[in-house]
N, C-alpha and C positions, 0 to 999 in steps of 0.2 A: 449525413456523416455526424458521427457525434462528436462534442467538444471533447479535445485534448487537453488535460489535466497532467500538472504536477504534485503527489502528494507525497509531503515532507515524511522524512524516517519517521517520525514521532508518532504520528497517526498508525504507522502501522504497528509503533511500539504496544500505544492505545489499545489497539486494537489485539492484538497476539497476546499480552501480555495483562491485558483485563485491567487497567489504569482506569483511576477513577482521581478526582479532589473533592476539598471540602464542599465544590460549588455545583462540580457538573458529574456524570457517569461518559468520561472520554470514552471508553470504549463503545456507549452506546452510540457516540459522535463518529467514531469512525467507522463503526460498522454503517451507519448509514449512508458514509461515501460511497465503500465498497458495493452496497445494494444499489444505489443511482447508477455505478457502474456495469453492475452485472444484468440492469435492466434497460443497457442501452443509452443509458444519459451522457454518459462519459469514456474518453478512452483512455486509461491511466499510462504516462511515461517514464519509463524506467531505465535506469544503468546498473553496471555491476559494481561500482561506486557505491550506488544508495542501499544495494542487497546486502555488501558485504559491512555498511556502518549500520544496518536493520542487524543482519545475523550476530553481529558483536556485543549487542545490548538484549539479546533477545531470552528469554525463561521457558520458552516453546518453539522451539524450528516447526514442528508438527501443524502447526496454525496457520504458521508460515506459509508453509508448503501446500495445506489444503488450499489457503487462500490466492496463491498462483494459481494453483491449478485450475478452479474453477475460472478465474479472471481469461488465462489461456486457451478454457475450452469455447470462449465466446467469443476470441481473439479480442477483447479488452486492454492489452497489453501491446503497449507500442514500446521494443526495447531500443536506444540509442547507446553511440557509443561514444565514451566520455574524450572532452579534449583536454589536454592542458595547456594553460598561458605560458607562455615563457616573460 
C-alpha cells in the first residue's frame, strides 16, 4: 500500500499555474510529487474544500483537470469528506 499524503493548495498552485522564485522552479517541485504519485509512491488526500480554494486561485482549470484525471485513472486519489469544529 502506498503512503497517504496530504498536499497543500499551493503546490498544485505550483504546479497548474507554472510558479517559479528567485531560488527554485516550484513547479518543477511539484510536478515531482505528482510523478512519485502517479508511479505508485504515494496516494494523494483530497476534499472539496481544498479543490474549491485550488479552483479559486487558479490561471488554468485545464491542468487542473488533466492532472486529476490522470491521478484518478491510477486511483491515486483518496477523496475525504470535510468536518467542521464547532
Amino acid at each position: 500500500m502506498s503512503a497517504r499524503i496530504y498536499v497543500d493548495a499551493n503546490v498544485y498552485l505550483d504546479y497548474c499555474n507554472g510558479r517559479s522564485d528567485s531560488i527554485r522552479p516550484l513547479q518543477e517541485l511539484a510536478f515531482s510529487v505528482f510523478q512519485r504519485t502517479l508511479q505508485c509512491e504515494f496516494e494523494i488526500v483530497v476534499s472539496n474544500l481544498l479543490i474549491e480554494e485550488i479552483e479559486e486561485a487558479l490561471k488554468n482549470k485545464t491542468t487542473l483537470d488533466m492532472l486529476i484525471a490522470d491521478l484518478n485513472s491510477k486511483n491515486k486519489i483518496v477523496y475525504v469528506e470535510e468536518t467542521r469544529m464547532r
